[in-house]
N, C-alpha and C positions, 0 to 999 in steps of 0.2 A: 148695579153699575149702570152710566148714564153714554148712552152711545155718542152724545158729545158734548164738551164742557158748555156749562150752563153760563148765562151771567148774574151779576148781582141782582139780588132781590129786588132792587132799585131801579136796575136798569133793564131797557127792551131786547129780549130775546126773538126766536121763532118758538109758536107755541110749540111747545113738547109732545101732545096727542097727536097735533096734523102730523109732525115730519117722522115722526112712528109709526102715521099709519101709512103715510106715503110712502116710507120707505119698505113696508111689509105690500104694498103693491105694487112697486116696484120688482123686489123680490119675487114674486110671483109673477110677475109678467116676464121677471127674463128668465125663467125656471118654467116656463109654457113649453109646448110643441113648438117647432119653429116653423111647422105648417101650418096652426093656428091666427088665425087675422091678430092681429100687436094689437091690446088694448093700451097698451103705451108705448109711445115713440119716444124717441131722443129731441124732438119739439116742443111735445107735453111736457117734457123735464125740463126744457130751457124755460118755459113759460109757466111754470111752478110756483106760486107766490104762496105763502102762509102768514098768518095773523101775527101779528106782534104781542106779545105777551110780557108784562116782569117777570127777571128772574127764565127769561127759554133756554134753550138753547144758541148757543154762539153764533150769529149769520154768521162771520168770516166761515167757519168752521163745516159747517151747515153749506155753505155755495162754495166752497171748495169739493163735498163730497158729491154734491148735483153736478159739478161741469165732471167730475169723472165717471158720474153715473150718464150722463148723457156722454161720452165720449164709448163709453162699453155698448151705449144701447145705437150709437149710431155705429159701431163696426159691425155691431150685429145687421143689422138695418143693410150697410155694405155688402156683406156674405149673401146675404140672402137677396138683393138686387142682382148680386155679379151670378149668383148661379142661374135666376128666373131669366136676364136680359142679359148676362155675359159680360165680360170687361166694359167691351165698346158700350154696351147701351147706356151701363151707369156713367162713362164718360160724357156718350153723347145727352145726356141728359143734366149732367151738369153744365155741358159748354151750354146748352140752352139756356137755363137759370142764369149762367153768367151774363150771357149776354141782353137776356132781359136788366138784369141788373145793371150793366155798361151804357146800355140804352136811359134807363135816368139818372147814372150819374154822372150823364154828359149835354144832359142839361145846362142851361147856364145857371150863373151863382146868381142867386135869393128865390129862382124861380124850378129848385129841383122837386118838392113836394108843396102840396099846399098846403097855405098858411091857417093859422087860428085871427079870429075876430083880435080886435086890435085891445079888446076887453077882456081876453085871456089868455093866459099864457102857453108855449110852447117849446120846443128846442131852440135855442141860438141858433140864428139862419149863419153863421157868420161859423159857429163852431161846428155846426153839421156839414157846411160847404167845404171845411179844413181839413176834415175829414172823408166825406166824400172825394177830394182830391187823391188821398192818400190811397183809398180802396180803387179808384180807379187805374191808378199808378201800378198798385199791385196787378189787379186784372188785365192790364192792357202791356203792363212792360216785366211784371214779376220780379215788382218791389217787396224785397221784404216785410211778411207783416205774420202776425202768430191770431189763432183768434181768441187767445185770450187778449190779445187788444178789441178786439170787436164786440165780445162780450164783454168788458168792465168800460167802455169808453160813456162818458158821463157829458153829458153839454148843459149849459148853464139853460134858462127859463128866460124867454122874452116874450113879453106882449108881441103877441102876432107874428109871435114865432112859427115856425114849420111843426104843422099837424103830428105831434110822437105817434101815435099806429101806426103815421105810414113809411115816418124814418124807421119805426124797430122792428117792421117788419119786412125792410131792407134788409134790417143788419141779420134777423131770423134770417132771407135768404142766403145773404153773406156766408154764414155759418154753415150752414147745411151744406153749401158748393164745396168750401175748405174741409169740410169731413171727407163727402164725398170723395174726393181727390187725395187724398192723407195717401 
């Protein structure tokens, strides 16, 4: 039996070895001591990419069962913060993150990250800035927002668009703060 539906022979899956064996170290990293140093965090699972293959495994299927595996390894991640530095610390440590984060997305609009050469492509300055609003709204007024919006949010590719490492690893902190605080 196949731990999750495949697709057609035809068509691009996630290879079947990697997300087998990611998932069997997964499973042992959250079946560790939990005094042991985390050979994986709930970050290394958001930032998990595997090969495309015909015929894999189902992405939908596959990044449904990664954002709940990274959802269990960041409450773990919480537990074990709240006990070493106590409620307040893990708070105070996220207000921190926030507000580094609040800090560039109040930036002005085309000029919140830097840009790619006018010869390659990057995020739509125009949909990261629409965005960006959004996040700030949340953080500064506590607009509704879930992170599964944050993790499936997709922006179109412009020439000389804003640098992607340094938007997604915004939205990487994004994420981490909204766990943190759950």
């Amino acid at each position: 039996m196949s731990t999750f539906p495949r697709t057609r022979r035809s068509k691009l899956g996630y290879d079947v070895e990697q997300v087998e064996d990611f998932l069997q170290e997964a499973r042992r990293a959250y079946d560790a001591n939990r005094d042991d140093v985390a050979v994986l965090t709930a970050a290394d699972i958001r930032r998990t990419a595997f090969t495309m293959r015909k015929g894999g495994f189902s992405p939908t299927h596959v990044d449904a069962a990664l954002e709940r595996l990274e959802d269990a390894f960041a409450s773990r991640e919480r537990e074990i913060a709240r006990a070493r530095a106590g409620e307040a610390g893990v708070h105070q440590e996220a207000r921190s993150t926030a507000q580094v984060i609040l800090n560039r997305l109040d930036r002005p609009q085309n000029h919140r990250f830097d840009r790619t050469s006018i010869l390659t492509s990057g995020y739509n300055r125009a949909d990261v800035d629409r965005f960006a609003g959004r996040l700030f709204r949340y953080f500064q007024e506590g607009k509704p927002m879930s992170i599964d919006e944050v993790r499936t949010v997709m922006f179109r590719p412009q020439r000389g668009g804003y640098k992607e490492v340094q938007v997604d690893l915004l939205l990487d902190s994004v994420t981490d703060v909204m766990l943190a605080v759950r």
